[in-house]
N, C-alpha and C positions, 0 to 999 in steps of 0.2 A: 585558435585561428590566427592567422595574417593580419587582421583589423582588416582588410577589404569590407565592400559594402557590397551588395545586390539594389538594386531597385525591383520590387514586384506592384502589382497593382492589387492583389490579393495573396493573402500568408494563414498558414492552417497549421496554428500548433500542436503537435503530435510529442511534447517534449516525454510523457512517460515521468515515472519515478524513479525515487533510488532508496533502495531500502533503509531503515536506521538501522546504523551501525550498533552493535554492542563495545565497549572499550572495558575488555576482561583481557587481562593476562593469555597467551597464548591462543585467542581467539584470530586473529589476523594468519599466523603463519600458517594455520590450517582450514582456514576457508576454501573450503575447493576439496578440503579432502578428510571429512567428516565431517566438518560445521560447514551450514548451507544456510544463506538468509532466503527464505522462501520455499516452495515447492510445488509441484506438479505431479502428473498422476504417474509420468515415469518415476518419479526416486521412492515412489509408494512401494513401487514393482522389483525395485532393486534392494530392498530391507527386506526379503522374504526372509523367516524365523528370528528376525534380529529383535533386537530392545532399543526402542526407538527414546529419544528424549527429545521433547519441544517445548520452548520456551516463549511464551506470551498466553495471553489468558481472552482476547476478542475471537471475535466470528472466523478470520483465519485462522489461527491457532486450535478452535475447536475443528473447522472443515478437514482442517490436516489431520487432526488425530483422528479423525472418523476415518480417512482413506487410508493412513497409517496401518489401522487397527484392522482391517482386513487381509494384511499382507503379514505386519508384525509380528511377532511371542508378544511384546510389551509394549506399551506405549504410553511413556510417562508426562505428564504436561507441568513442568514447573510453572508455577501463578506468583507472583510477588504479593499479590493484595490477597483478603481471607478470605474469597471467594471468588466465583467468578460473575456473580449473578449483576456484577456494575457493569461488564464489559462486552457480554454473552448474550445473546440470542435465548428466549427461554428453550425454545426448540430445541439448541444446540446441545444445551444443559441436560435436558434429557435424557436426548440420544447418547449422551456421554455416559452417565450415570447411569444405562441401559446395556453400557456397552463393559463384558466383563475384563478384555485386557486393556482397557485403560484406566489410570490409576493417575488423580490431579491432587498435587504436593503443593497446597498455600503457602502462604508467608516464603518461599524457596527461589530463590536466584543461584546462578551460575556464578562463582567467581573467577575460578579458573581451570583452564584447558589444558591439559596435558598429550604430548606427545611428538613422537621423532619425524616420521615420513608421514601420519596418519593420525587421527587423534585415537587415544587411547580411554581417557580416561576426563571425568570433569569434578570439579569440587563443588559443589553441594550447598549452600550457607542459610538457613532459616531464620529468619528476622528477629521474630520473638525471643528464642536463646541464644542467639548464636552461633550456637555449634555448627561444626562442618563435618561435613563428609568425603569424601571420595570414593567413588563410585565409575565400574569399566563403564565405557560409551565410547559407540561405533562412528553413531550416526546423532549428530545435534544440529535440528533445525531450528529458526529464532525469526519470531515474526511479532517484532513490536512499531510497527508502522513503517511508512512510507514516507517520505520528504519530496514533495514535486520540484524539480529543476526550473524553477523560477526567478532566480534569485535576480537577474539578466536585464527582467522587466521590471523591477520597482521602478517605480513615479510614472510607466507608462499605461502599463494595461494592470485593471481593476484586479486584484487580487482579496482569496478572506485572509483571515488572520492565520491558518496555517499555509498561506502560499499557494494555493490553487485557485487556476486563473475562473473568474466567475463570469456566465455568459447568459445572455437571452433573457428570459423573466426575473433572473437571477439578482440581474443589474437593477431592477425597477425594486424590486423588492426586499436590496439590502439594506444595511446599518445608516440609517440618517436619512432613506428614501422613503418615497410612498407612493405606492402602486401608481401613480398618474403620472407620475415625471421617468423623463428618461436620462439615462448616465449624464453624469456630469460633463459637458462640455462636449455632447452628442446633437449633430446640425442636420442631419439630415429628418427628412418627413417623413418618416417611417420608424416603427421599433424596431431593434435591435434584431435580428433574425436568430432561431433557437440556441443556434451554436459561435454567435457571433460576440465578441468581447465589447465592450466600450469603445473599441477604436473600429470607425466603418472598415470591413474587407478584411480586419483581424480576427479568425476563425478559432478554435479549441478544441480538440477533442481528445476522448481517450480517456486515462488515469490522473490526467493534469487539470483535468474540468473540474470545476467544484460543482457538489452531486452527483457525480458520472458513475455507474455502477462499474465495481475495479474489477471487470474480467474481461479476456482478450475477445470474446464474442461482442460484445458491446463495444466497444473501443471500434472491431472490425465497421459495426453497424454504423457508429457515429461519423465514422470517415466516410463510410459512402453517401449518407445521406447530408454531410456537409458540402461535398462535391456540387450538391442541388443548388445549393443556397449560396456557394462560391458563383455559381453559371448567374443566378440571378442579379447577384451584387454585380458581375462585371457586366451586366447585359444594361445597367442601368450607369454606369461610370462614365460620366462628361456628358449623359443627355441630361 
């Protein structure tokens, strides 16, 4: 930006994430054209008979390989830890181990990316001995979390300790509170309204909320029904 300012009388953050980065070797030049951080049901559709590789071992990582694996020949999940059962849904677990072309390699990380116009190929590395591999790969997607775009708001609006802004009951019943007080340095006669931060008329929604459920249907849900609770706040501003 310009450093210009706006004045509003109500603001409804919509900031969204950004995925975490991997820093392996050849992983940057080819983002966009075989490594992909994230996915959707389209790139499921576009791997038809391929040998899929994905790396993270949580709830997205299993939901990918399940939609993978209907489109897929293979679909491999490298897990760094010896299991998945710390990070996993038991659900998930299941369905996996249910499912016969996926195939989850513990102790296994990516070290490095191979490739000219396209990736070609990734290295392999297993904790326990060592040893590497390399192995052809078309298609590498990587879902080891998220990082909310907060950084912006330290010291003003309440955040938890991985950066997502906390709002509504939220504030009453974080680290050093209890349920009967409200946010710190909060003046008005009223609680916090559901989607509301610790600043009156500063709103949250979406992937940036702490506990917000991370898919674009709920994000949609929480914008609309903040819009309610923005009409009420301004309806009550200076009476």
């Amino acid at each position: 930006g310009n450093g210009s300012e706006i004045s509003c009388h109500a603001l409804i953050l919509a900031l969204g994430v950004s995925w975490r980065r991997l820093d392996v070797p050849g992983l940057d030049c080819l983002t966009g054209a075989g490594v992909y951080y994230g996915a959707a049901q389209t790139e499921a559709l576009t791997c038809q008979g391929e040998d899929v590789y994905i790396i993270g071992g949580a709830n997205s990582a299993g939901q990918a390989a399940m939609s993978f694996s209907k489109y897929a020949r293979q679909v491999t999940m490298l897990v760094r830890g010896e299991s998945l059962t710390r990070s996993m849904s038991q659900y998930l677990i299941e369905q996996i181990a249910e499912t016969p072309n996926i195939t989850v390699q513990n102790h296994s990380s990516v070290v490095e990316a191979k490739g000219e116009n396209s990736l070609e190929a990734i290295v392999i590395e297993n904790a326990i001995t060592g040893a590497r591999e390399t192995v052809p790969a078309v298609s590498l997607f990587i879902f080891i979390g998220a990082v909310p775009r907060t950084d912006w708001l330290d010291g003003l609006v309440e955040r938890d300790d991985r950066g997502f802004v906390i709002t509504g009951t939220d504030l009453k019943n974080g680290a050093n509170r209890s349920n009967t007080h409200r946010p710190k340095g909060w003046r008005l006669d009223r609680d916090p309204y559901l989607l509301e931060t610790n600043i009156p008329g500063v709103f949250a929604v979406g992937d940036v909320r702490h506990g917000s459920i991370k898919r674009v249907a709920s994000g949609v849900g929480e914008g609309s029904i903040c819009v309610q609770f923005v009409h009420q706040y301004l309806a009550n501003v200076g009476s």
